[in-house]
SEDODO-103569 format. One record per residue (C-alpha): residue in three letters; x, y, z. Coordinates in steps of 0.25 Angstrom, whole numbers, plus 5000, padded with zeros to 4 digits. Example, Ala and Ser with C-alpha at 12.3 -4.5 7.8 and 13.67 -1.06 7.14 Angstrom:
// SEDODO-103569
Ala504949825031Ser505549965029
// end
This chain:
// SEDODO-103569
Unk507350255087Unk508650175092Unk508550035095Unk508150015111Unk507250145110Unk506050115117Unk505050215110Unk503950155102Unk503550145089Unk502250125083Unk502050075068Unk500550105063Unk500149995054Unk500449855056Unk500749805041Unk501849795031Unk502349955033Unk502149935049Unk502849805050Unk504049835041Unk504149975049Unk504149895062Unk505149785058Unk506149905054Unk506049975068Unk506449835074Unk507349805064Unk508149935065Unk508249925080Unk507049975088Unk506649915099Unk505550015106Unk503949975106Unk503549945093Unk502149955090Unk501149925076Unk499849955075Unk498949895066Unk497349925061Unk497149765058Unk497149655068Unk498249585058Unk499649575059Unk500449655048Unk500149575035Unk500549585020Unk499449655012Unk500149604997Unk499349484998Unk498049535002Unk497649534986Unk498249434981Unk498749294988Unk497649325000Unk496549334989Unk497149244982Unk497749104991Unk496948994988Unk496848935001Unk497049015015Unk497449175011Unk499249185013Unk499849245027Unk500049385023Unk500649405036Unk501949485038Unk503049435045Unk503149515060Unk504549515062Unk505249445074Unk505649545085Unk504649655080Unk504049675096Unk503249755091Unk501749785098Unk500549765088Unk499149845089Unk498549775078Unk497049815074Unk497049945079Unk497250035070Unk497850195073Unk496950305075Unk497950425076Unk499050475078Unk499450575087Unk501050645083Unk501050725097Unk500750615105Unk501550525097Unk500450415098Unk499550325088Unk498150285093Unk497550155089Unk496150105086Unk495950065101Unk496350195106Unk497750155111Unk498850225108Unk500250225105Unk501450305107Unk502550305097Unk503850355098Unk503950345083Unk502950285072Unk502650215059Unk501450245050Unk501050125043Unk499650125042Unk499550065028Unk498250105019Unk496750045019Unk496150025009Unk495150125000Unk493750115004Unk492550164994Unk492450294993Unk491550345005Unk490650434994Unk489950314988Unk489050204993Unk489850085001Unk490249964996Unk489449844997Unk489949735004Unk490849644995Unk491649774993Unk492849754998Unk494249795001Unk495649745002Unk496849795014Unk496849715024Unk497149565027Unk495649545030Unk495249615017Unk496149515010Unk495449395016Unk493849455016Unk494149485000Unk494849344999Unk493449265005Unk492849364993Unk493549314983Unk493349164988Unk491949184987Unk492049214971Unk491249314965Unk491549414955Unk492549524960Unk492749674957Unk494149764963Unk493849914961Unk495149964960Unk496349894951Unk497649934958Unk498649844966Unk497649794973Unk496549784965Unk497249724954Unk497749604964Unk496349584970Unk495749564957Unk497049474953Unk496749404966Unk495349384963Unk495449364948Unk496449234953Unk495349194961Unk494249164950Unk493549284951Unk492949404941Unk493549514945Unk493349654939Unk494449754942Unk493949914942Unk494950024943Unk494650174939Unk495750204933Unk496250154917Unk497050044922Unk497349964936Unk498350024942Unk498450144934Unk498850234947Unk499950164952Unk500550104937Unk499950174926Unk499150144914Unk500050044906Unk500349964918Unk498849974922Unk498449934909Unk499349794910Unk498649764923Unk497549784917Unk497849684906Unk498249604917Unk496949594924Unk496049564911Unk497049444907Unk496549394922Unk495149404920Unk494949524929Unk493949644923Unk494749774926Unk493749904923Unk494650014923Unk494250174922Unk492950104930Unk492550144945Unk491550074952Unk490250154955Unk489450074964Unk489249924969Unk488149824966Unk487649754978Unk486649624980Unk485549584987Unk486349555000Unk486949714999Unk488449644996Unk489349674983Unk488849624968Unk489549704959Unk490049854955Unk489449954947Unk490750014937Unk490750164931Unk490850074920Unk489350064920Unk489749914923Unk489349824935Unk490149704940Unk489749604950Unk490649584959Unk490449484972Unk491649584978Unk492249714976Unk493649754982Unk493949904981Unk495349914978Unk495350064978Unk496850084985Unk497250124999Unk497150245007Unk498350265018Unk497850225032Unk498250375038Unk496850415045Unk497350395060Unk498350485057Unk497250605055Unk497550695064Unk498950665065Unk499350785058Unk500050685050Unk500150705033Unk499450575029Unk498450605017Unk498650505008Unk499550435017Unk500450475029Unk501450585024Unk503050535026Unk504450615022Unk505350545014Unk505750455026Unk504350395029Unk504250515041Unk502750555043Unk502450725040Unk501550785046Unk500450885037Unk501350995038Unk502650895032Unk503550885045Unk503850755048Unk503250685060Unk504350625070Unk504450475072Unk503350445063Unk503450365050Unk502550285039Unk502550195030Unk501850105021Unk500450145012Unk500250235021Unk501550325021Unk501550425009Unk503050455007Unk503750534998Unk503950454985Unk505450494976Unk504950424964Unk503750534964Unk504450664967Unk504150644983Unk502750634982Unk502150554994Unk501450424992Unk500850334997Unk501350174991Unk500450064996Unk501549954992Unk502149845000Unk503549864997Unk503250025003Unk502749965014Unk503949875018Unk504849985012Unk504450115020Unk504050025033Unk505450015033Unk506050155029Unk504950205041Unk505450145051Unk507050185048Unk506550315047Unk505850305061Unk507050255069Unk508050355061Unk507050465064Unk507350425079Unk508950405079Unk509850525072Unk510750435069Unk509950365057Unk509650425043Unk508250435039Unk508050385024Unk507050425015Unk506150305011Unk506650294996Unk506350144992Unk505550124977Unk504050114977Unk503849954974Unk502449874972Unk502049744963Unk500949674961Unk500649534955Unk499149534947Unk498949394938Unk500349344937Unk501049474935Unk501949534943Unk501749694943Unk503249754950Unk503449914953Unk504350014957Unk504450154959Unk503050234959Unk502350224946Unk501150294949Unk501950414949Unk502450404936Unk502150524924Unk502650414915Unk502750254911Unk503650194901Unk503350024897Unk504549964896Unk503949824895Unk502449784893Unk502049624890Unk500449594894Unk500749454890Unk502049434896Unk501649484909Unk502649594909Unk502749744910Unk503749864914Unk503550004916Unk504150114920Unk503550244926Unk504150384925Unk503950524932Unk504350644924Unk505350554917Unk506050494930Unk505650324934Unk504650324946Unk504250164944Unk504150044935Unk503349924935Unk503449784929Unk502449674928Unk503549544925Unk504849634924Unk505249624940Unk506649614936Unk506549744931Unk506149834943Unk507449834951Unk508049924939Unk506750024939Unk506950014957Unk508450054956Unk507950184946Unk506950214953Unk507750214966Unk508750314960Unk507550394957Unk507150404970Unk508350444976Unk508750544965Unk507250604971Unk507850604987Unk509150674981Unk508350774974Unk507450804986Unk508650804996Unk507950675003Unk509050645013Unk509350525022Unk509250605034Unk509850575049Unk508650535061Unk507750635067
// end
């Protein structure tokens, strides 16, 4: 859309994907109705710190506000959330049944977190989860008030909220079906240094354990969890730490591809069930599954900040370039990055590990707090990940950029002119 066009856009989701969207659309010249919606009553805020400095600040919790920039006029609908989405119409409707017309739109709906599974008996109270903001501060106040502490689930997040906790003085007991922590997204060995990791803090992991039920007191709240381990832990709180699910159910209906996340080309363009791309519609964020390089084109789903900021971005050039034929749609081709920091190390990745056939340990030192790994699908590098070797990523970024790009030549992705 030129600059001066007075046609609207609407961003869905009012956090870092949404905000960086709509910070490009200024930024690149639009000056039409702007709007974000939101499902929280919160401006968009930082999630990162939500499991670590938040839980972890000794006096009052950090700002984890982000910075709205100057000029953005845009119009907010925060805490109402949108219920559908209707492609004829080219409207979205929101929780209190208003509804907006768009001339073009940007999906950023993030992800929620995974609840108990709905076939067995509900939690107790004292069972908790943590997304949002408010998550952050109620698990906070739990942790404030002591008492042993159990994570069900050891990735990303469950590692950091047991770190979190574990700084705070508490027992915690860290449980995760798999071998190691992690194992999904990093594999064994680097699981099995995490692991290692944890018990030098103090914190109990029970891998290959699931949880089979909860133990409640005489007032009905939590007291501990029964492990298929024939096992049972107190626990004063339980946080499920189980991942996320895409936040894509007001788009049933839609006729929209969104199982598993909201289907995008390789120019973050939303496709429809059938594979035709929707016009003037675009996602970003958790909640876009994009067509990865690094593993063949196969669509995923990346729940990482930096892919947050990255496609916000690349969704709104492709936005206004689908509007003006005079600009050159790009595929969205940056490397996959996350880190995490867990008792004083610093884990760093790049590429798409959890794709990997392969793992080759270049470097491994428990006591010197440092690792390096490389991973490898069908003998070509898809990622690498160090623990105290920072330095050492930008080489394994520049490889795998080459890789990517050698895949876009090889599949005859081309940056294409608008429309």
């Amino acid at each position: 859309m030129r600059a001066g066009d007075r046609r609207a856009l609407v961003v869905v989701g009012a956090s870092l994907a949404g905000l960086r969207a709509a910070r490009t659309l200024r930024e690149r010249g639009f000056t039409g109705a702007l709007t974000i919606v939101g499902d929280e009553p919160h401006p968009p805020y930082d999630r990162p710190p939500l499991s670590k400095r938040v839980l972890t600040a000794p006096d009052r919790p950090p700002d984890v506000e982000l910075p709205v920039p100057h000029g953005l006029e845009a119009r907010w609908r925060l805490g109402q959330a949108a219920t559908r989405l209707d492609l004829v119409t080219r409207t979205v409707t929101l929780a209190d049944g208003a509804r907006l017309r768009y001339d073009g739109l940007v999906i950023a709906t993030g992800s929620a977190a995974r609840s108990w599974p709905a076939a067995k008996p509900s939690p107790p109270a004292g069972v908790v989860t943590l997304r949002s903001r408010d998550d952050a501060l109620a698990l906070r106040a739990a942790l404030a008030a002591g008492g042993p502490l159990v994570v069900i689930g050891a990735g990303f997040l469950g590692g950091e909220i047991a770190a979190a906790a574990r700084e705070r003085g508490l027992d915690v007991t860290l449980v995760e079906a798999a071998s190691q922590p992690l194992e999904n997204a990093i594999g064994t060995t680097a699981g099995a240094y995490v692991a290692a990791l944890h018990r030098e803090a103090g914190i109990d992991p029970r891998t290959s354990t699931t949880v089979e039920g909860f133990l409640t007191g005489a007032d009905g709240r939590l007291a501990g969890v029964r492990l298929s381990d024939g096992t049972a832990v107190r626990a004063g709180t339980a946080v499920l730490a189980l991942g996320g699910t895409p936040s894509t159910g007001w788009l049933a209906g839609s006729g929209l591809a969104h199982d598993g996340g909201v289907h995008c080309d390789p120019y973050l363009r939303v496709l429809r069930t059938d594979g035709s791309v929707v016009p003037d519609v675009v996602a970003a964020g958790d909640v876009a599954r994009v067509p990865q390089p690094l593993a063949d084109g196969e669509r995923l789903a990346l729940g990482h900040w930096t892919n947050a900021v990255e496609q916000g971005a690349a969704a709104a050039a492709t936005l206004l370039a689908g509007q003006d034929p005079a600009q050159a749609l790009r595929p969205f081709a940056a490397v996959p990055s996350f880190w995490s920091d867990l008792h004083g190390a610093r884990i760093r990745s790049v590429g798409l590990p959890a794709v990997a056939d392969e793992t080759r340990v270049v470097e491994h030192d428990l006591a010197g707090r440092r690792l390096d790994i490389s991973y490898h699908r069908a003998g070509r590098l898809v990622g690498a990940l160090t623990i105290g070797r920072t330095g050492r990523l930008a080489s394994y970024r520049s490889a795998l950029a080459t890789e990517a790009a050698m895949w876009s030549v090889r599949t005859k992705i081309p940056c294409g002119q608008g429309r």
